[in-house]
C-alpha positions as CSV (number, residue, x, y, z in Angstrom):
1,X,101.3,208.8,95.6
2,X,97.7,209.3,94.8
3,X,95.5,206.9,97.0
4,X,94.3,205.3,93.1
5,X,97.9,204.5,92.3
6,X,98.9,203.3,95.8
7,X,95.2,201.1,95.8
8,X,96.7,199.2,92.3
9,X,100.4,199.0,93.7
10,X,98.7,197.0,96.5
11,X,96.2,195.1,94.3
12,X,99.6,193.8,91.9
13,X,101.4,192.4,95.2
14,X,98.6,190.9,96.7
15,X,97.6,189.2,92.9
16,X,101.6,188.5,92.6
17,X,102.0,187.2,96.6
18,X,98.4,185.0,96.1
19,X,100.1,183.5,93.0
20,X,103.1,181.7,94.9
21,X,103.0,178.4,95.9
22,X,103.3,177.7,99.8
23,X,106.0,177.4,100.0
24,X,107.3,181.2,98.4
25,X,104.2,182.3,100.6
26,X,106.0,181.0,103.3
27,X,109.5,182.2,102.4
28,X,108.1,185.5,101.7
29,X,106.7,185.8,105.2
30,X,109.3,184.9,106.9
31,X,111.4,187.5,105.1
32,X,109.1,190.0,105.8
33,X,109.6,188.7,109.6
34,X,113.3,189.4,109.7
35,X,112.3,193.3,109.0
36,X,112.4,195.6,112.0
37,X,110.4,198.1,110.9
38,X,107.4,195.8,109.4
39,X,107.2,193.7,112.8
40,X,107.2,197.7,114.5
41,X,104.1,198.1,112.2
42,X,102.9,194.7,113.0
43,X,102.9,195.0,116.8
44,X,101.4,198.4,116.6
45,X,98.5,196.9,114.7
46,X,98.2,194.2,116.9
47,X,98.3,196.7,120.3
48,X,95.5,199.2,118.2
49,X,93.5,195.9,117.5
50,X,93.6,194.8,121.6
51,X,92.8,197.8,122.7
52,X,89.9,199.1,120.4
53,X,87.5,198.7,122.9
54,X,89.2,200.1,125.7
55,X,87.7,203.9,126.6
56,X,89.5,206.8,125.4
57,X,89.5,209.9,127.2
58,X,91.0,213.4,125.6
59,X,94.5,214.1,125.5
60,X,94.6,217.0,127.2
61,X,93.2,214.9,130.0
62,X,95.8,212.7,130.4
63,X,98.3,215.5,130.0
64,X,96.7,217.2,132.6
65,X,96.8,214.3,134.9
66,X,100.2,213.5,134.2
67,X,101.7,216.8,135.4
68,X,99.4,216.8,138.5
69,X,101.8,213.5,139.6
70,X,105.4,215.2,138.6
């Protein structure tokens, strides 16, 4: 999907989901909690968001490190 149609799929759910009254909002988001794969996608945004700051190093780095301790 091109990133212009995906962009207005995304703006008619948020305008539909900002229309509901609390309590759909609330209904809605706690289906969305009972999905395995969403809270997957919500932990790793959580883990990325936690660890932004950390330093990074290249992966061929770590790769290299890793097979000196096998």
């Amino acid at each position: 999907m091109p990133l212009e149609a995906t962009h207005a799929t995304v703006e008619v759910f948020l305008t539909a989901f900002l229309a509901l009254s609390k309590a759909e909002k609330q209904a809605f988001i706690a289906k969305l909690l009972t999905q395995d794969e969403f809270i997957e996608d919500l932990l790793d945004v959580v883990t990325i968001e936690q660890r932004r700051n950390e330093p990074s190093r290249p992966l061929d780095d770590y790769l290299a490190d890793r097979a000196k301790r096998k």
